[in-house]
N, C-alpha and C positions, 0 to 999 in steps of 0.2 A: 132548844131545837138545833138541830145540826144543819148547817152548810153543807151545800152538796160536795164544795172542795173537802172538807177538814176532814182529819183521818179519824175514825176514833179509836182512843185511847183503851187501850186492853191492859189490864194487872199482869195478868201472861199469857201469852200466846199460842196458839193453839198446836201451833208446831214444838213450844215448849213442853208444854201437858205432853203431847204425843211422847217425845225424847226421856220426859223423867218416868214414864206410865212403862214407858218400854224398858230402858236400864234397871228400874225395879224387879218388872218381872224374870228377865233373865239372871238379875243375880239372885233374887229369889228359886230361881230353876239349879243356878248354882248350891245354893244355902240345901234346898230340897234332896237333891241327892242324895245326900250323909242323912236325911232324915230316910225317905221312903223309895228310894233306889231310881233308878236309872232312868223308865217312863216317866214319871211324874217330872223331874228336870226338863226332858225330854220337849214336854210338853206346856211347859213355863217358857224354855227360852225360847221355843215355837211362836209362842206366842207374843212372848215381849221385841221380838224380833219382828214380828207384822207389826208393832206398833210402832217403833222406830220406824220402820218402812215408809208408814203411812204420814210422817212429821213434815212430809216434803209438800203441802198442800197449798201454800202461798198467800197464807190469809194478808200479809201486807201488800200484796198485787192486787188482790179483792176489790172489786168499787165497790161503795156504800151500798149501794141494793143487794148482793149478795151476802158483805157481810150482818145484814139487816136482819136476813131472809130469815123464815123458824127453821130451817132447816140444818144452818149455821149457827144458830143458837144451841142448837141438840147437841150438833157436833161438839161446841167447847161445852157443853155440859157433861156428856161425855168424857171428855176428855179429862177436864176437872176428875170427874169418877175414877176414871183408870188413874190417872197421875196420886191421888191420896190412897185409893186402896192398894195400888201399888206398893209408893212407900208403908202402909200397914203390915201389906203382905211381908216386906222384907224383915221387920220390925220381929212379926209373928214368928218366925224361922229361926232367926238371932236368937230370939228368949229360947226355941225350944232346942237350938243349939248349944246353947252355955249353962243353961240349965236342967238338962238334962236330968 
């Protein structure tokens, strides 16, 4: 059981997820172009660029009821999601970049 003081302890941080979810997808918008031209990039770095945006949310200023909340829960689940299929997304590009 947690103390109302003690912070707790996150693996990563939700503002981290947000930063790696987001530089993914832009360089993935990068990597895309050379595959399927210009919108599709377009619309990667659009996106990975709102994610980046959004990393400013202050989960260590949070008191424990907020970060408790299921609401905050979603969010780093979430997050978690964008941040690994992110990196996938990059990964997918790469192969179909070099291998060609």
């Amino acid at each position: 059981m947690l103390i109302m003081g003690m912070k707790k302890r996150t693996f990563i941080s939700i503002e981290l997820l947000h930063i790696i979810a987001g530089f993914s997808l832009v360089f993935s918008g990068i990597l895309v172009y050379f595959i399927d031209g210009f919108e599709m990039a377009m619309s990667w770095i659009i996106f990975g660029a709102m994610y980046i945006s959004m990393s400013d949310i202050g989960e260590d200023e949070m008191d424990i009821t907020k970060r408790n909340h299921p609401k905050h829960g979603l969010r780093r689940l979430f997050g978690y999601v964008g941040a690994i299929f992110g990196v996938i997304l990059v990964l997918f590009y790469l192969k179909q970049l070099v291998f060609q």
